[in-house]
N, C-alpha and C positions, 0 to 999 in steps of 0.2 A: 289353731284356727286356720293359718295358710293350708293347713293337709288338706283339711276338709274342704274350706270355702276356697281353695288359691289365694296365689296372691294377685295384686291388683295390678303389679307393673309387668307393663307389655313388652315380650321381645320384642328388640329393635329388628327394625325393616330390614333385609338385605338390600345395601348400596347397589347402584346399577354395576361399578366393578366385582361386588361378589358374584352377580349373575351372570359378568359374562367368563368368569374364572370356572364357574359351578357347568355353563354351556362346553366352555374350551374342554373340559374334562369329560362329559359326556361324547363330547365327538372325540376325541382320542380313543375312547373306550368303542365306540362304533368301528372308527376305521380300524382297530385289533380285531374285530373279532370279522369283517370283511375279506382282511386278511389272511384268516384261518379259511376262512370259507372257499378263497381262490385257492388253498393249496388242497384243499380236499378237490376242489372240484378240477385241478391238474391230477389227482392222483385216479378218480373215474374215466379223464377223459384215456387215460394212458391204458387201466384197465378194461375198457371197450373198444381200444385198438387192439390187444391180444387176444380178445376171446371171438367166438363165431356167435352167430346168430343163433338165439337160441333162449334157454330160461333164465342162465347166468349172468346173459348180456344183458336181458332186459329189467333184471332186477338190480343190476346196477345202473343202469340207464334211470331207474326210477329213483333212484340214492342220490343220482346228480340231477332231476328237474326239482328234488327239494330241495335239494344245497342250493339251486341256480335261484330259485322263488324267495329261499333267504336273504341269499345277498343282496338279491334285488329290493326287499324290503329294508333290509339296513341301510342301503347306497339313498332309499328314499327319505329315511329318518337322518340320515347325514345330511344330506341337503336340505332340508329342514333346520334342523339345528347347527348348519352354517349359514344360513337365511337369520336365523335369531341372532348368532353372532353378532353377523352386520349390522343389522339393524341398531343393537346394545349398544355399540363402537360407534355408528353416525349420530344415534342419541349422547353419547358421551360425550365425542367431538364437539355438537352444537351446543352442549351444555359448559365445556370449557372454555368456548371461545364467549359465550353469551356471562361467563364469569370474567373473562377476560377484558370484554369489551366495559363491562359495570366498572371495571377494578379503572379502566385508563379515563373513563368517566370520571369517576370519582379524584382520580387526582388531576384532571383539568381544572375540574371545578377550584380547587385547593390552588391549585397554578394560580388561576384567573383573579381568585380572593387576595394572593401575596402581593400580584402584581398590578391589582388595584392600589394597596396599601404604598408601594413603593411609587406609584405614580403622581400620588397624591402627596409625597413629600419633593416633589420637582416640579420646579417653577419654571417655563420657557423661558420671560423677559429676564429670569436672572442669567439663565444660560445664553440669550443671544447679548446681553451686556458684557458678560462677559469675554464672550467671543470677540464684541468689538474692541474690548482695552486691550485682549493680546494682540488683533492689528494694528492699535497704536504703539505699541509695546514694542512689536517688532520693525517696523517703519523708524522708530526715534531707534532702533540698535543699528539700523541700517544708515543712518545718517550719522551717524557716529566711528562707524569701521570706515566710511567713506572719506571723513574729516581727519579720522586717524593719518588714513592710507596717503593724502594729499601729499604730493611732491615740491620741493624748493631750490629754487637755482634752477631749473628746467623749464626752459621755454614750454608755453601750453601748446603751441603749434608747431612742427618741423614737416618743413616742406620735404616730401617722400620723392620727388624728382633729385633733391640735392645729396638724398640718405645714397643713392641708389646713384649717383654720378661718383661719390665720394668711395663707392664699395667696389664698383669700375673699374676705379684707379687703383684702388688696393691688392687686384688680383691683376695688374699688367703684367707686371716684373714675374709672377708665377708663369706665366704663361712662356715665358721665354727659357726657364730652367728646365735643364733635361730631370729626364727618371731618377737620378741619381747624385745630384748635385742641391747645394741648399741654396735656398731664397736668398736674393742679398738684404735683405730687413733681417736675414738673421747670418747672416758671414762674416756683421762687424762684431757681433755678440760672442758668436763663437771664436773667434782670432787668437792666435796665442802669442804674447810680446813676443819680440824678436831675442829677449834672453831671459832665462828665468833663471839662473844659477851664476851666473857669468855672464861679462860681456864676450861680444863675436872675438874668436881669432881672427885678426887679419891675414890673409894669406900673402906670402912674401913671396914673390918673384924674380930671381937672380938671373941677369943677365950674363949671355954664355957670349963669350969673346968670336968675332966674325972669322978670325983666323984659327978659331978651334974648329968651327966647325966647319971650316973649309976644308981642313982634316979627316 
């Protein structure tokens, strides 16, 4: 039955990317044979520089205004069917981005839908209550490092006149020591007994007779 009557399912459409795959191949095949055309019509012009004026000249003269009428019919069909190109390729273009722009729709929408759902599980007053117990949270930890930190045995007030007469005095005696000499707040410290193994030898002095050494 299909011999006779066909069959009833339609070849699929060619995609706009077959067409313009089916065009790229057509101009390819143009600019080859334009190609050909220029080198024919270098090898006339070369041939009409060598010969004279005459029947030989002129009949190849005629060989190159047909070659020249080709080309110029193919350079026309090429630009034509690189006009189709473009045009394929801006329809494409508009057509991916008009899929593009659907596709970032579409998951807005889906965004929009989640982020209702999660909105509606948050409560403001619970989060500004909460907000307020961590500043009482944190104020009652503050009075607490503060009680820790309290001092004892230490006057609350020290007069900074008497800090500042008393630190005066503590650098007088510095000021009087040369480059190379120690402080005396530390010369009793450093001291070494007078014997650390033994007591002193005394040294003994003998008196030398008047009349010796009148001698």
């Amino acid at each position: 039955m299909n011999r006779i009557f066909g069959s009833n399912k339609a070849k699929p459409k060619p995609s706009l990317t077959d067409a313009i795959s089916s065009t790229d191949t057509r101009v390819a095949s143009v600019e080859v044979k334009i190609k050909k055309l220029d080198a024919e019509l270098s090898i006339f012009k070369n041939q009409m520089a060598k010969l004279r004026e005459g029947p030989g000249k002129s009949a190849v003269k005629q060989r190159a205004l047909r070659t020249l009428q080709q080309k110029k019919m193919y350079e026309g069909q090429l630009m034509q069917l690189q006009q189709q190109t473009w045009n394929m390729e801006q329809a494409a273009m508009t057509t991916e981005n008009l899929k593009n722009t659907m596709a970032t729709v579409d998951a807005m929408k889906i965004a929009n839908k989640e982020m209702k759902k999660q909105y509606k599980g948050i409560n403001i007053d619970k989060i500004e209550s909460i907000h307020y117990d961590m500043e009482d949270l944190i104020d009652q930890a503050n009075e607490i490092q503060e009680s820790l930190g309290r001092s004892y045995g230490v006057p609350d007030e020290v007069d900074e006149a008497d800090l500042q007469a008393e630190l005066d005095m503590l650098g007088l005696d510095d000021e009087l020591v040369g480059e190379n000499e120690t402080p005396s707040y530390l010369s009793d410290a450093q001291a070494l007994p007078d014997f650390v193994d033994a007591a002193p030898v005394e040294e003994l002095h003998t008196s030398t007779p008047t009349a010796e050494v009148a001698r």
